[in-house]
C-alpha positions in Angstrom: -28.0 -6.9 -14.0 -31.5 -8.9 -13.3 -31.2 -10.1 -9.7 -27.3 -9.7 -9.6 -25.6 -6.8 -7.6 -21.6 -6.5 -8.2 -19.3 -4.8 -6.1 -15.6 -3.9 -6.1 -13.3 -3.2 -3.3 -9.9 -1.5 -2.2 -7.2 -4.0 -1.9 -4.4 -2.0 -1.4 -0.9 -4.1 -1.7 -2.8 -7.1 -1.1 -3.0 -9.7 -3.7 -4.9 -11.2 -5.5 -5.9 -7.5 -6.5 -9.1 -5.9 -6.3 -11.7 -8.4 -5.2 -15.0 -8.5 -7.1 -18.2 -9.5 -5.0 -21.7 -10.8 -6.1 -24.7 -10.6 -4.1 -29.1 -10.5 -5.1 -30.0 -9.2 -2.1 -27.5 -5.9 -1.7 -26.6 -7.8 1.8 -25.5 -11.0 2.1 -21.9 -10.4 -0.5 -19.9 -13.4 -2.0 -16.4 -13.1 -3.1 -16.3 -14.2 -7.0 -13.0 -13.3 -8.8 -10.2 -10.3 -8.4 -9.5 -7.8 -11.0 -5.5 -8.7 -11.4 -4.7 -12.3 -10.8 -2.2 -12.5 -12.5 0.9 -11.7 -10.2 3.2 -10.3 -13.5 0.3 -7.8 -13.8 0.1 -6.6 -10.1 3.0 -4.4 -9.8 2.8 -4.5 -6.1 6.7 -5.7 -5.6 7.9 -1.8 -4.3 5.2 -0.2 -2.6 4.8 0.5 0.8 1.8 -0.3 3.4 -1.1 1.4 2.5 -0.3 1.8 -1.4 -1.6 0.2 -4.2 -5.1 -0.1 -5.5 -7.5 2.6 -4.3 -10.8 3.3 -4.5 -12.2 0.8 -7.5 -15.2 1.5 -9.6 -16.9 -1.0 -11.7 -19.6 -0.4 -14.6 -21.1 -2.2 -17.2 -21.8 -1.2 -21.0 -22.2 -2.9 -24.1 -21.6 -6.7 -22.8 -18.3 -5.3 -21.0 -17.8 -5.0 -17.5 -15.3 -2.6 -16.3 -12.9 -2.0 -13.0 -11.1 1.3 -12.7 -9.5 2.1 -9.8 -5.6 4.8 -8.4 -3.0 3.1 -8.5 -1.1 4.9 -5.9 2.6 5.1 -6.1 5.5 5.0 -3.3 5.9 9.0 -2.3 8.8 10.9 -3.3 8.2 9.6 -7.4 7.6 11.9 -10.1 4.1 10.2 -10.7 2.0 9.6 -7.0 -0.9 8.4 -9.2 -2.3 7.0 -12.7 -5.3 5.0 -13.1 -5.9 1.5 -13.5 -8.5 0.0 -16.0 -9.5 -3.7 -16.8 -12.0 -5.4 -19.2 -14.0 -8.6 -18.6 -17.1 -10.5 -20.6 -18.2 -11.7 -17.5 -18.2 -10.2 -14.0 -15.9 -12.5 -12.4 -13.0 -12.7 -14.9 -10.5 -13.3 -16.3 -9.6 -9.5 -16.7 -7.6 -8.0 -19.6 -4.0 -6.9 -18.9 -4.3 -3.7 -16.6 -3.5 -0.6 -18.7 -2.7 2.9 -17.1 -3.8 6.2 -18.1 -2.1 8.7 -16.7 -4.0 11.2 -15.1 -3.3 12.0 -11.9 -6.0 12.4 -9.3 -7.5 9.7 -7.4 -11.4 7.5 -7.1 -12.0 7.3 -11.1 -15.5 6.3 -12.0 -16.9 5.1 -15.6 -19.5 6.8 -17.2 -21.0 5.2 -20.7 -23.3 7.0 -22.8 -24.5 6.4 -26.3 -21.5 4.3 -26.6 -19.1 7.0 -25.3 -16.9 6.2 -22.5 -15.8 8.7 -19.6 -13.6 8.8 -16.6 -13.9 11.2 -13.9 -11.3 11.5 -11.3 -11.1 14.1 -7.8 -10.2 17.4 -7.2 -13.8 18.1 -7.9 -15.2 16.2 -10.4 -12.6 16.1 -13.4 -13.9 14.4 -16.9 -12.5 13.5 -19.5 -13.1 10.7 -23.0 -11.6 7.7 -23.1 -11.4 5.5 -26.8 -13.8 2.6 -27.6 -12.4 0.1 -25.8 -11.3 2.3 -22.5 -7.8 1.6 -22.5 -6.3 5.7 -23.8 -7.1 8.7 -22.8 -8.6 11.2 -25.5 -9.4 14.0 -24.3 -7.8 16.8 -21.7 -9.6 16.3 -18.5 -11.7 19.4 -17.7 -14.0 20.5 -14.3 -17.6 19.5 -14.2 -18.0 21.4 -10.7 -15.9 21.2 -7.8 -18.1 20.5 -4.7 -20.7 21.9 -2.5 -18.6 22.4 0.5 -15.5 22.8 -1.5 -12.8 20.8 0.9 -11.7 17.7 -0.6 -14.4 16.9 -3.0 -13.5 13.4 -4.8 -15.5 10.2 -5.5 -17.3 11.6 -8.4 -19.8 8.7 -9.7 -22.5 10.3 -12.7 -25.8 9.0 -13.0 -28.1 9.9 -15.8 -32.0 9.9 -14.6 -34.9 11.5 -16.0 -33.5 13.8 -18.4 -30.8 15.0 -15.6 -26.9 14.1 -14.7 -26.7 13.4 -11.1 -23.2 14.2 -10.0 -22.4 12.7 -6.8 -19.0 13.3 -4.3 -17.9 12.6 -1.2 -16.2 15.6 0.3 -15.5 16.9 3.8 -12.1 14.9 3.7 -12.3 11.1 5.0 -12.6 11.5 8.8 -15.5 12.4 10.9 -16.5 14.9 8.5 -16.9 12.9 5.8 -20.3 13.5 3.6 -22.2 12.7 0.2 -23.2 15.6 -1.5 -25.0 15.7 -5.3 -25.6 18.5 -8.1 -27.3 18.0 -11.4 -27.2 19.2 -14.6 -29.6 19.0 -18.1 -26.1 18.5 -20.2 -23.2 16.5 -18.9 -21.0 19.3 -19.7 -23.2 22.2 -18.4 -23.4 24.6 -15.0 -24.1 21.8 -12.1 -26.9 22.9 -9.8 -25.8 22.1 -6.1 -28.8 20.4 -3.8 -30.5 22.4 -1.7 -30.9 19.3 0.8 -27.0 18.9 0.9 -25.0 17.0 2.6 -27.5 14.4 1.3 -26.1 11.8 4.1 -23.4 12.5 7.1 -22.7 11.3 10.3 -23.7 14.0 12.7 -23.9 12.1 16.0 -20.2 11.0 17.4 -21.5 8.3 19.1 -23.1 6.4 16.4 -21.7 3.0 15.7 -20.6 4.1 11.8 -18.3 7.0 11.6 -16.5 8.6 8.7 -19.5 7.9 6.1 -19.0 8.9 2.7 -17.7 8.2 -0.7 -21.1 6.7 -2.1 -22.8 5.8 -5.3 -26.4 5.1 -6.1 -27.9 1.4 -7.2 -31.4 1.1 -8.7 -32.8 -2.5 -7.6 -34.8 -4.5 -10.2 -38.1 -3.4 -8.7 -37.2 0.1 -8.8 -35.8 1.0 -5.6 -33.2 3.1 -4.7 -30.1 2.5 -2.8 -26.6 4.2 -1.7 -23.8 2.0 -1.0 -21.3 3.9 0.8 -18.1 4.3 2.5 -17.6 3.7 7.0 -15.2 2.6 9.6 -16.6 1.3 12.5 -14.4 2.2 16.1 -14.0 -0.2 18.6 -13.8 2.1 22.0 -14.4 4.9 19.9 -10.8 5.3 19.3 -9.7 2.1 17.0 -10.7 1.2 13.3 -9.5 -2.4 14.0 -11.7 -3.6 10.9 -10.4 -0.7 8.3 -13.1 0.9 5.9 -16.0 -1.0 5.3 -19.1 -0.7 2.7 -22.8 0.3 4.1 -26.2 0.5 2.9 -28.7 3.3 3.4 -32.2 3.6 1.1 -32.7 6.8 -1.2 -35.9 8.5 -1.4 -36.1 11.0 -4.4 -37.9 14.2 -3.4 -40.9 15.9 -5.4 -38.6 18.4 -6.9 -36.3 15.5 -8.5 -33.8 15.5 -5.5 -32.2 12.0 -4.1 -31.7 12.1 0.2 -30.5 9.3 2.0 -32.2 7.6 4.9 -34.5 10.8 4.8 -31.6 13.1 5.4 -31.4 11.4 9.1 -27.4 10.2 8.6 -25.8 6.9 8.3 -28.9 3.7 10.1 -27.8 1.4 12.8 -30.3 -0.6 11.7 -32.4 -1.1 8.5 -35.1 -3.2 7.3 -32.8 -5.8 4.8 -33.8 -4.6 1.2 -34.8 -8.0 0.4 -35.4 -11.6 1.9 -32.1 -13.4 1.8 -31.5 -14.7 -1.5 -28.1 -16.3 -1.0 -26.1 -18.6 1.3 -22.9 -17.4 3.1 -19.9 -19.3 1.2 -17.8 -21.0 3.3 -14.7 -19.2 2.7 -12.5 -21.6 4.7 -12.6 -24.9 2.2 -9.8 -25.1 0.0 -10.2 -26.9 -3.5 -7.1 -27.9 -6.0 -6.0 -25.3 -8.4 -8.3 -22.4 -6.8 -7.2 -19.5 -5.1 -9.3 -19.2 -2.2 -11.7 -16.4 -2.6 -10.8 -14.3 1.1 -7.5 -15.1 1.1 -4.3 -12.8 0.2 -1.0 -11.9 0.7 1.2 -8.9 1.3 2.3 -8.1 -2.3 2.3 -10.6 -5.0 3.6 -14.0 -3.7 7.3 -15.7 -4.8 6.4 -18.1 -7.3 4.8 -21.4 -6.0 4.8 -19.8 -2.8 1.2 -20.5 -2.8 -0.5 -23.9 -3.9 -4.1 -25.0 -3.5 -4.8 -28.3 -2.9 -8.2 -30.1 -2.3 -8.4 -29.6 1.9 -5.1 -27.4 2.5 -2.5 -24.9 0.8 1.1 -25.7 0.9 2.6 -22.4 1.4 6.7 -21.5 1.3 8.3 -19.5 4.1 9.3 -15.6 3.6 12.7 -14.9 2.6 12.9 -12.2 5.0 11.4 -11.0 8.4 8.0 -9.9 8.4 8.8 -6.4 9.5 10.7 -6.4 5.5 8.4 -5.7 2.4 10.6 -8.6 0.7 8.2 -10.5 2.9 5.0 -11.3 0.5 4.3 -15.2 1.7 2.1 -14.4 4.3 -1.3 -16.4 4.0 -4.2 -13.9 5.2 -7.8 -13.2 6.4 -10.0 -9.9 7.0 -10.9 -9.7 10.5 -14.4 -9.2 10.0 -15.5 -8.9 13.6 -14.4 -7.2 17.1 -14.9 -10.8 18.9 -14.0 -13.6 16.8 -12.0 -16.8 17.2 -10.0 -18.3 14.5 -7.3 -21.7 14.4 -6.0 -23.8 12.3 -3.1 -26.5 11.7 0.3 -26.3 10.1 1.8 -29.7 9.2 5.6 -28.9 9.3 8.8 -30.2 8.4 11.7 -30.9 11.0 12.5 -26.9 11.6 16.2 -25.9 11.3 17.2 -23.3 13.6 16.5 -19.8 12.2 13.4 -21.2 11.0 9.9 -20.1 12.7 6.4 -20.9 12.0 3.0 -20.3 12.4 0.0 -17.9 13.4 0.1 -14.2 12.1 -2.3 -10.9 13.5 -1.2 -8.8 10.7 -2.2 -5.3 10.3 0.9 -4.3 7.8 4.8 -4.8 8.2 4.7 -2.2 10.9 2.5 -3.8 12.8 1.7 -7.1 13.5 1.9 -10.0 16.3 3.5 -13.4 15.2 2.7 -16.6 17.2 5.5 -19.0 16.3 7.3 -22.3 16.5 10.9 -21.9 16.2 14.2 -23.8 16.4 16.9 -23.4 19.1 20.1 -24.9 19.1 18.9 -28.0 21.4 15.1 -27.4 21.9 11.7 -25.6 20.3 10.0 -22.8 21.5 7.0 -21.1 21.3 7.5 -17.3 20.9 5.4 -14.2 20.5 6.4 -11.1 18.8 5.0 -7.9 18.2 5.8 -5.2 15.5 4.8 -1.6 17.2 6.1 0.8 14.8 10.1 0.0 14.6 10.4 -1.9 17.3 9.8 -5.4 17.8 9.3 -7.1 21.2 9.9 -11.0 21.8 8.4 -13.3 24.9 9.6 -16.8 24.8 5.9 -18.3 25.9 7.0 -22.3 26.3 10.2 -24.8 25.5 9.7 -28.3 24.6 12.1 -31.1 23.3 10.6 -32.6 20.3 9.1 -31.5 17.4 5.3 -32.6 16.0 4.5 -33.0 13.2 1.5 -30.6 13.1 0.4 -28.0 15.6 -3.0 -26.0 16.1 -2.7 -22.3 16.5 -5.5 -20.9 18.2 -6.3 -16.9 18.7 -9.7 -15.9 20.6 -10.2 -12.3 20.2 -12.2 -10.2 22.3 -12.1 -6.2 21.1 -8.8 -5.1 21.9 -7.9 -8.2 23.9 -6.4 -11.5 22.4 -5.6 -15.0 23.5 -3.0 -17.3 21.8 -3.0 -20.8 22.2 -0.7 -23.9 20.9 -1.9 -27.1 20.6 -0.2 -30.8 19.7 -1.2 -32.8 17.4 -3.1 -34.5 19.5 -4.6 -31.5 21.1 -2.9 -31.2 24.3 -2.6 -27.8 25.3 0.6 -26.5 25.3 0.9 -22.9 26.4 -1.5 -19.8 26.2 -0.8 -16.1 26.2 -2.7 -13.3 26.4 -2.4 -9.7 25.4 -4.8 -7.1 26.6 -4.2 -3.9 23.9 -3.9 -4.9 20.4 -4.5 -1.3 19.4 -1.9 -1.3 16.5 -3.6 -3.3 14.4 -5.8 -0.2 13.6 -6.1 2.0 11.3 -5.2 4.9 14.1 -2.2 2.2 15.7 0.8 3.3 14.4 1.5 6.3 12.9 3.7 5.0 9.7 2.7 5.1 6.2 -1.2 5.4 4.9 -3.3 3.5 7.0 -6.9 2.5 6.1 -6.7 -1.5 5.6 -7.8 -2.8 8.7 -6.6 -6.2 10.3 -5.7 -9.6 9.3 -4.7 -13.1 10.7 -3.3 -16.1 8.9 -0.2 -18.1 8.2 3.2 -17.0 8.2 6.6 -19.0 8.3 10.0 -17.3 8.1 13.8 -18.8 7.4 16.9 -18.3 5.5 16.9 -21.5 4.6 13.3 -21.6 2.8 11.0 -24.2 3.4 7.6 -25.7 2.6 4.9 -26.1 5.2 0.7 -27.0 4.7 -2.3 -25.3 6.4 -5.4 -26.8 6.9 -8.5 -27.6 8.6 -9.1 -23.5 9.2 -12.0 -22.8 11.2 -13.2 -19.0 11.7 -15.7 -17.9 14.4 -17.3 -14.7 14.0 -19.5 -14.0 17.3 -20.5 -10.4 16.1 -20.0 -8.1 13.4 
């Protein structure tokens, strides 16, 4: 709309769900609402890692803007999927209720037309009506075409451009073979022409910083431009997705006979002129401000109630009922690692800890694995204990004992690829211990091979006890040295 891009991303079992980003310049993105807020709505309470909210799609048509996205159940079920759709006037919420249709399949897409409303799901591209205001189904769902390479075709995305439908999927399945591919068509429900030029984009060079490129859709820009924004994972070594699945950028060019290629049909850029100046400051994502949920911040499933507060300059947080190896454990307070070298700290003000009772800094990846850097109570003194979650095991080293308690600490982790440094600080920041690990490779997507694992890695707050209790975080401060 004018100058305003909107995106929509996978969220998973995080919460708040489905975060909705604004940017007018296609590159520089800023977090602006979430599709469910609400935590009643989120129905995130019983899945496992890498469930949830997949693949989201939003659209706009007559003063609406709409989020679709799979809402992928816990295997073993009778239903695995159904899809998700909300409603907003305005692109940053509040959303409608989510309402399900069930169809199962997975990436659903809008497409409007003459005030008709479509989704189309995988297993090719399936299609079929939705009612007026897109919350039933209408129609059975029926193939528009099933792929180009035929092996795994899904992420259909229509586009209706000078008299043709433009039918758009990613297939190839979602590792290194992962391409876009397009066919068109003179009716919406004709015999789809496959692209002589296809794959229009894929990563054929295995040593190319993106891998796994896919899953795109088209943007026009206001001057008439043409862009894909698309689907990658980024590995560190060239083994470890440490950041998950991330969203890139490559220019269309339409040929002479009405074809779109990206980037010249040369794969995935490295590097790219920027589309446009920058238009728009980087929002400081580490303020906190009373009664607003911070924009980058989530938690493992929906929260316990008031387990999260905002405050102007810090969030009081409660502890997790349970370990965090335990899905009952949905407290955590996290942040996307956007970078392989970053550093990050920040200070918990906390009460006199009981023994049983642990806080402090989190490297979260999912509750298989993760590495905690606590506080905790002993009988007679505190210590300072790392933890890490590989898989089903969990491995302890006591770092440092002291006698009393602060009443505030600073956490500390400096990260460097696969390598990372833990440090606690008093309150009057005197250094109290360090620790260093060198291979952090489970928190990647390839670390640990349990449940679905496309997320990526997180870091933040986490406090754990029987006996609950309150803690505050604040003064956060988050170094990214390169994307």
């Amino acid at each position: 709309m004018n100058d305003d891009y909107y995106m929509v991303n996978s969220s998973f079992i995080f919460f708040p769900c489905i975060p909705v980003s604004h940017s007018t310049d296609l590159v520089h993105w800023q977090i602006i609402g979430h599709a469910v807020m609400n935590p009643a709505w989120s129905e995130l309470g019983a899945l496992q890692s890498g469930r949830g909210y997949w693949a989201p799609d939003i659209s706009y048509d007559g003063g609406r803007f709409y989020i679709t996205a799979t809402y992928r159940h816990n295997d073993g079920g009778a239903i695995l999927r159904r899809q998700m759709i909300v409603s907003s006037d305005r692109p940053e919420g509040p959303y409608t209720k989510p309402v399900f249709i069930e169809e199962d399949g997975i990436d659903p897409s809008l497409f409007h037309e003459n005030g008709r409303h479509y989704m189309l799901v995988n297993r090719g591209a399936r299609i079929f009506e939705l009612s007026e205001d897109c919350t039933e189904k209408i129609s059975d769902a029926s193939l528009l075409y099933y792929g180009f390479q035929k092996h795994a075709p899904e992420g259909p995305h229509l586009l209706k451009k000078d008299g043709w439908y433009y039918l758009f999927l990613a297939e190839g399945g979602t590792g290194d073979g992962h391409r876009i591919t397009v066919s068109r068509c003179k009716e919406l429900f004709g015999i789809y022409e496959p692209c002589p030029y296809n794959p229009i984009m894929r990563q054929n060079d295995p040593g190319a910083p993106l891998q796994r490129c896919g899953h795109g859709k088209p943007v026009q820009t206001q001057d008439g431009r043409w862009y894909m924004v698309y689907l990658c994972g980024r590995k560190l070594d060239g083994k470890y997705t440490m950041l998950g699945r991330e969203t890139a950028l490559d220019e269309i060019r339409w040929t002479a006979d009405g074809w779109p290629v990206v980037n010249d049909l040369k794969g995935p850029s490295s590097l790219a002129p920027l589309p446009f100046k920058r238009k728009i400051a980087d929002a400081d994502d580490t303020l906190f401000c009373e009664g607003i949920w911070p924009s980058a911040w989530m938690t493992p499933r929906e929260p316990q109630e008031n387990a999260v507060t905002v405050y102007d300059g810090y969030v009081q947080l409660l502890s997790s009922p349970a370990p965090f190896y335990s899905p009952e454990s949905r407290n955590l307070f996290l942040h996307r690692q956007e970078s392989f070298r970053f550093e990050a700290s920040l200070t918990l003000d906390l009460p006199v800890l009981k023994p049983e009772q642990e806080a402090g800094l989190v490297c979260y990846y999912d509750k298989n694995s993760y590495v905690s850097f606590m506080i905790r109570k002993d009988l007679s003194d505190y210590i300072c204990v790392l933890e890490k979650r590989i898989g089903k095991e969990n491995r302890s080293h006591e770092i440092c004992r002291f006698n009393n308690q602060c009443s505030a600490y600073r956490f500390n982790v400096e990260t460097e690829g696969l390598k990372r440094t833990f440090i606690l600080m008093d309150e009057y920041e005197t250094e109290l211990c360090r620790y260093t690990l060198n291979d952090v490779s489970y928190l990647s997507d390839e670390g640990v091979p349990l449940n679905k694992r496309f997320t990526g890695a997180l870091f933040g707050a986490g406090a754990y006890g029987k006996e609950s209790f309150v803690y505050r975080m604040r003064d956060v401060i988050i170094t990214n040295h390169s994307k």
